[in-house]
C-alpha positions as CSV (number, residue, x, y, z in Angstrom):
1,X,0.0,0.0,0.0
2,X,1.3,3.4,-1.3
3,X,-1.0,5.8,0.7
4,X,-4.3,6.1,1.7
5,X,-7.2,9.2,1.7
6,X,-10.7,9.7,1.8
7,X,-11.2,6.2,2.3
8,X,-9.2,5.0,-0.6
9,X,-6.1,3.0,-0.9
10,X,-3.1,3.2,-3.8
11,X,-1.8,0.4,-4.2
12,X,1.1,-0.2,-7.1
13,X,3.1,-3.0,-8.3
14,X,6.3,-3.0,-11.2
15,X,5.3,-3.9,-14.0
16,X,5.5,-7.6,-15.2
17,X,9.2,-8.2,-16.9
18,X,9.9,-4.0,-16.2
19,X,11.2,-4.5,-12.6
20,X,13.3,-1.3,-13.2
21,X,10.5,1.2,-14.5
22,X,10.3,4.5,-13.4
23,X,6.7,4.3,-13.2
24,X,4.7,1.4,-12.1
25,X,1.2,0.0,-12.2
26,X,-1.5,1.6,-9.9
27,X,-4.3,1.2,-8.8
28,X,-7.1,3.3,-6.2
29,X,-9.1,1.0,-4.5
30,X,-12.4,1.9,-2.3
31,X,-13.1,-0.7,0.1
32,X,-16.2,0.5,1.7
33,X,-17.7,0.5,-1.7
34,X,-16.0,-2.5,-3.0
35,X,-14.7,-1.0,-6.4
36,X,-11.4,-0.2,-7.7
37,X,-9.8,1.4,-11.2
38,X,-6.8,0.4,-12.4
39,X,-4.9,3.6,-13.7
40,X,-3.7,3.7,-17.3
41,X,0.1,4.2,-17.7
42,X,1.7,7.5,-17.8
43,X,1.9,8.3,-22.2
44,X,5.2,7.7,-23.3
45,X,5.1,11.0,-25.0
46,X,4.3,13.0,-21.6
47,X,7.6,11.1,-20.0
48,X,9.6,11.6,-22.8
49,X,9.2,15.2,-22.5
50,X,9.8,15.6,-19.3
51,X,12.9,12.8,-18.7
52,X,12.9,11.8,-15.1
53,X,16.1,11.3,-13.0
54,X,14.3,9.8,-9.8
55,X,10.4,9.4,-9.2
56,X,8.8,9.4,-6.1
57,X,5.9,7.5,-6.5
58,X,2.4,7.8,-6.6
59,X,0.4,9.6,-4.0
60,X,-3.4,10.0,-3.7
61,X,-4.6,13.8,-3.8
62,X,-7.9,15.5,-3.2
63,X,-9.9,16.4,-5.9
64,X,-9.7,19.9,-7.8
65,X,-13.0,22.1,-8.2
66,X,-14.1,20.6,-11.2
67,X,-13.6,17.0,-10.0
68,X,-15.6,17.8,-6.6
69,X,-18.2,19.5,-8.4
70,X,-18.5,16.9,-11.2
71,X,-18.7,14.0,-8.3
72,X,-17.9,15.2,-4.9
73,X,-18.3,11.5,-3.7
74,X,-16.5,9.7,-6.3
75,X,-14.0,11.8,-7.2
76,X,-9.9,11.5,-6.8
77,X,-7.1,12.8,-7.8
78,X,-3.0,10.7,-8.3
79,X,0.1,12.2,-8.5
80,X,3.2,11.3,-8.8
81,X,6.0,13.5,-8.4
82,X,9.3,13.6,-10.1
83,X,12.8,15.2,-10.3
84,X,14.2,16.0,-13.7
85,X,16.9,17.7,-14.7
86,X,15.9,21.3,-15.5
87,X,12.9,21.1,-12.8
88,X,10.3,19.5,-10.3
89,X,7.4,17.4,-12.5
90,X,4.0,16.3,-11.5
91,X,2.1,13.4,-13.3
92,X,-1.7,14.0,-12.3
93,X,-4.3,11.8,-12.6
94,X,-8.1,12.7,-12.9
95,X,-10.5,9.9,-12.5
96,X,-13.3,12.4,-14.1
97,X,-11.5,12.9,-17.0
98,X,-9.6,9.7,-16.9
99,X,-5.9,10.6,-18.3
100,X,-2.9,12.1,-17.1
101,X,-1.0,15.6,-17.3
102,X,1.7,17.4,-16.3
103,X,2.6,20.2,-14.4
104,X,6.3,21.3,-14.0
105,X,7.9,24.4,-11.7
106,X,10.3,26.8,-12.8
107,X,13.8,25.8,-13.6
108,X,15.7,24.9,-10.3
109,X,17.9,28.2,-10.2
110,X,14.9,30.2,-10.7
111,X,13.1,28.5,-8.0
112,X,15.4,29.0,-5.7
113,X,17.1,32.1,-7.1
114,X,20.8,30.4,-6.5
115,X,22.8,28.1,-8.3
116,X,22.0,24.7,-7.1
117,X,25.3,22.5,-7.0
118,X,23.6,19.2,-8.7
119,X,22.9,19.4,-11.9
120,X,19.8,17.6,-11.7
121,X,18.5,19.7,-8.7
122,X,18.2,19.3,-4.7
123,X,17.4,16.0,-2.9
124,X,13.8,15.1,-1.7
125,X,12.9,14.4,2.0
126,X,9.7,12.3,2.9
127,X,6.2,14.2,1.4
128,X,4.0,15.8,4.2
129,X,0.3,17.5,3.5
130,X,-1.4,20.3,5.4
131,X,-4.0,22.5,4.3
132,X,-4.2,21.6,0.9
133,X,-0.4,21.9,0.4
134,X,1.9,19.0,0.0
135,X,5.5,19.6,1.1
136,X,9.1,18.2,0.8
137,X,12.3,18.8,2.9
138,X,15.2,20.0,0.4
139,X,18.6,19.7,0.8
140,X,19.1,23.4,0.9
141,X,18.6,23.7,4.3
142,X,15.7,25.7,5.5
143,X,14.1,25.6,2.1
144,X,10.3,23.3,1.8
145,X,9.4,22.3,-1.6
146,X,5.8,23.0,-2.3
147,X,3.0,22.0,-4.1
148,X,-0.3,23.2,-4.2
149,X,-2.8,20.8,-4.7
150,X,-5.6,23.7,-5.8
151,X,-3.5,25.5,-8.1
152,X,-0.8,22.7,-9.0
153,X,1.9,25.6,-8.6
154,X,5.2,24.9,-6.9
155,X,6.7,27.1,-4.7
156,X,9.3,27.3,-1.6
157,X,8.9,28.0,1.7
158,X,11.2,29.2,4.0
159,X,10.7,27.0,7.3
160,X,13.8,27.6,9.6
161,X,15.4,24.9,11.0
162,X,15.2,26.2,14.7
163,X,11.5,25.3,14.0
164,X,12.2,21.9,14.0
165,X,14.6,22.4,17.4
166,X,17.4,21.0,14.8
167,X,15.4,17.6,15.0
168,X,16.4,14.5,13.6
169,X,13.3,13.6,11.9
170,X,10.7,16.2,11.3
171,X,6.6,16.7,10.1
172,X,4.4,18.8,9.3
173,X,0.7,18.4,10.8
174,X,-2.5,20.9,10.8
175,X,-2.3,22.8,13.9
176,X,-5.8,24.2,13.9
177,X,-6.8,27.8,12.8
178,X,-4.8,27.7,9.9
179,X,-2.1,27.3,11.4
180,X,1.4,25.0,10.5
181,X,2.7,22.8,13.2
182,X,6.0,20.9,12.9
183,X,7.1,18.0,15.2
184,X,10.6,17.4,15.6
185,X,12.8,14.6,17.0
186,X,15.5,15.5,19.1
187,X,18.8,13.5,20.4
188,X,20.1,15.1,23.5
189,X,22.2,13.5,26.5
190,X,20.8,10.1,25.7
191,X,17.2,10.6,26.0
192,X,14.6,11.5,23.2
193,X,12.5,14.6,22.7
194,X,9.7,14.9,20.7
195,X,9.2,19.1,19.9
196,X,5.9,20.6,19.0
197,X,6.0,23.7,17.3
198,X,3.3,26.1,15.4
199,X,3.5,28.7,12.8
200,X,2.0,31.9,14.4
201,X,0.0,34.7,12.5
202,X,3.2,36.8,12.6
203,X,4.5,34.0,10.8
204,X,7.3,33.0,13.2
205,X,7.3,29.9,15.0
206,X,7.1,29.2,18.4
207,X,7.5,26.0,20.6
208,X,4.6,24.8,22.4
209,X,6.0,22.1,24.0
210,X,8.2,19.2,24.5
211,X,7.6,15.9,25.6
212,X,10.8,13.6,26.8
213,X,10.1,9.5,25.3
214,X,11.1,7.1,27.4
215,X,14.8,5.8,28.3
216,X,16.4,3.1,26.7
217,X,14.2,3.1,22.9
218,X,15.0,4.8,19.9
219,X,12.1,6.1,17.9
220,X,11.2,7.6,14.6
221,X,8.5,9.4,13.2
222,X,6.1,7.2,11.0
223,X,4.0,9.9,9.9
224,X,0.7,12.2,10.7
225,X,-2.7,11.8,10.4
226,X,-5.6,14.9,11.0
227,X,-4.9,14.2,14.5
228,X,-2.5,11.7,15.1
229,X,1.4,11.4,14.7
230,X,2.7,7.8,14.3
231,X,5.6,7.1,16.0
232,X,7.5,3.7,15.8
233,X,9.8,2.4,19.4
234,X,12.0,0.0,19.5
235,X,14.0,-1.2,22.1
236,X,17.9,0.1,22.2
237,X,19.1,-3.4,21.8
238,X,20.6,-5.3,18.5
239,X,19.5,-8.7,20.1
240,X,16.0,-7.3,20.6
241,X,13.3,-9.3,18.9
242,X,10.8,-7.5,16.4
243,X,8.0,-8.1,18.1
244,X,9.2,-5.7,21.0
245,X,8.5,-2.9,18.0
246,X,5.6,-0.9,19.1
247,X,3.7,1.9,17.5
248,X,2.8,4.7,19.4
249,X,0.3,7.4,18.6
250,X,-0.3,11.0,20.4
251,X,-3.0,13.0,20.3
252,X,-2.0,16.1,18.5
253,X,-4.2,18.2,20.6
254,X,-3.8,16.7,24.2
255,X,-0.3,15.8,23.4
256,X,-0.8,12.8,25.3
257,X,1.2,9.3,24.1
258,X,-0.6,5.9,23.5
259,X,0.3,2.5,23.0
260,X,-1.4,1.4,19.5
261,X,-0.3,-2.0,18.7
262,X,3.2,-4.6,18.6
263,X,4.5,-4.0,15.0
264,X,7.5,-5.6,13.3
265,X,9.8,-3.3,12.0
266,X,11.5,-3.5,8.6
267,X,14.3,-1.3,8.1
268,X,13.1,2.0,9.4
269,X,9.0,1.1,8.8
270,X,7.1,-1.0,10.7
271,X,4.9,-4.0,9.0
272,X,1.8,-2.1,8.9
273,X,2.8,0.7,7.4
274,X,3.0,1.1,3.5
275,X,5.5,-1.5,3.0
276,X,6.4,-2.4,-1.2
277,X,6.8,-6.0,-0.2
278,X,3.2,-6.4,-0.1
279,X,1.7,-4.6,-2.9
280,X,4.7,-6.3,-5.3
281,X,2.4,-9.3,-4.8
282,X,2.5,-12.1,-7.9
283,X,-1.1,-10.5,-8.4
284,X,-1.9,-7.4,-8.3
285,X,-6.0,-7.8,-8.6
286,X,-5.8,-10.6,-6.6
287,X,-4.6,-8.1,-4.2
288,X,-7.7,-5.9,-4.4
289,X,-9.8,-8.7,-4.0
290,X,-8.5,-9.6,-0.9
291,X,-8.8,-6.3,0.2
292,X,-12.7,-5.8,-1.1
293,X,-14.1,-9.1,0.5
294,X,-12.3,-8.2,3.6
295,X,-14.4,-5.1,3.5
296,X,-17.3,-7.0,2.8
């Protein structure tokens, strides 16, 4: 499983004898309503004019003004970011109009109104959404990559790293009111710190608080949801079994940590998380089925 929004799943697989593709199959599955749509491939014309040197992937996105008009229920859109040489791509997908397009940013010295080292442009952190935005660490540091959703424009954003208390892993969450808030992990004297800061109308950003995790884990940040961040723990031991993996939520409003459920970790994701493993499955709409009679 690639993501997952508005009660849809995207789920993508290489295709058969193309292991090394830049783009693979996908599909958007809605479980509730047991159907699914197995996306067309992105035309060979629109990739050949826009050569990629690394793709991200395919991510769901909500639906632009026509789409929700046209079928507010129904409705989706995918996109699937890329870096080329010259600029930053997106592939979108309409499921009203059923084909793809592209939408590219300004050259990478214009964006960023210096001379980028790499030729091809800066690296990509992971992608975070808030607000209708979709954003991506650079490795300019201090500069956000970011995508509009509404008006598929890209733009940057200057989010300072103090913001993140110089954390070790960082994301970006809806604070409420309008408002950006950032959580930060933080390395200090052998204990971890989990930072909570928000975007103020003056624009600068403030810490609200800090909460120490518990002696003798190390953690990472899994990812947010409207009012959850993910956080996997594991125990600060080599010899420690998987199982002892847990995966902690906290209440973004009441700041208060959880136990959610054992995991087993893999590499730096836990099991349940979107892991490639599964979705590479022999069959891909065997898959889905799976996934719509378990709705069932």
């Amino acid at each position: 499983m690639k993501d997952a929004r508005d009660g849809r799943v995207l789920l993508d697989r290489a295709p058969e004898g193309d292991k090394d593709a830049e783009f693979t199959e996908v599909v958007v599955c809605d479980p509730l309503h047991r159907r699914y749509l197995l996306l067309p491939p992105v035309p060979q014309d629109l990739a050949k004019a826009n050569p990629v040197c690394m793709a991200y992937g395919p991510f769901l996105a909500p639906p632009g003004d026509e789409e929700a008009a046209e079928a507010p229920d129904t409705s989706f859109r995918v996109m699937w970011t890329a870096r080329c040489e010259a600029n930053m791509v997106a592939f979108v997908f309409s499921s009203s109009s059923g084909q793809w397009r592209v939408v590219a940013s300004q050259s990478w010295s214009d964006l960023f109104a210096v001379d980028i080292e790499l030729s091809w442009g800066p690296c990509l952190g992971g992608r975070h959404y808030a607000y209708g935005l979709f954003y991506w660490e650079t490795s300019c540091r201090g500069m956000w990559l970011v995508l509009d959703a509404r008006t598929m424009g890209f733009s940057l954003v200057d989010i300072p790293c103090t913001a993140g208390g110089a954390g070790l892993d960082t994301t970006i969450v809806e604070a409420g009111e309008g408002r950006l808030g950032m959580f930060a992990l933080a390395f200090v004297g052998g204990v971890y710190y989990l930072h909570y800061t928000i975007r103020e109308a003056d624009n600068q950003w403030k810490l609200k608080q800090t909460v120490s995790l518990r002696y003798g884990y190390w953690y990472c940040i899994l990812g947010a949801t409207d009012a959850y961040l993910l956080l996997l723990k594991h125990p600060d031991n080599r010899s420690s079994e998987p199982a002892d993996c847990e995966c902690l939520s906290l209440d973004i409003k009441t700041m208060r940590l959880a136990r959610k459920f054992p995991c087993e970790e893999q590499g730096h994701q836990s099991r349940w998380m979107a892991s490639t493993s599964a979705i590479r499955a022999p069959s891909l709409l065997h898959f889905i089925g799976v996934l719509l009679v378990c709705a069932g």
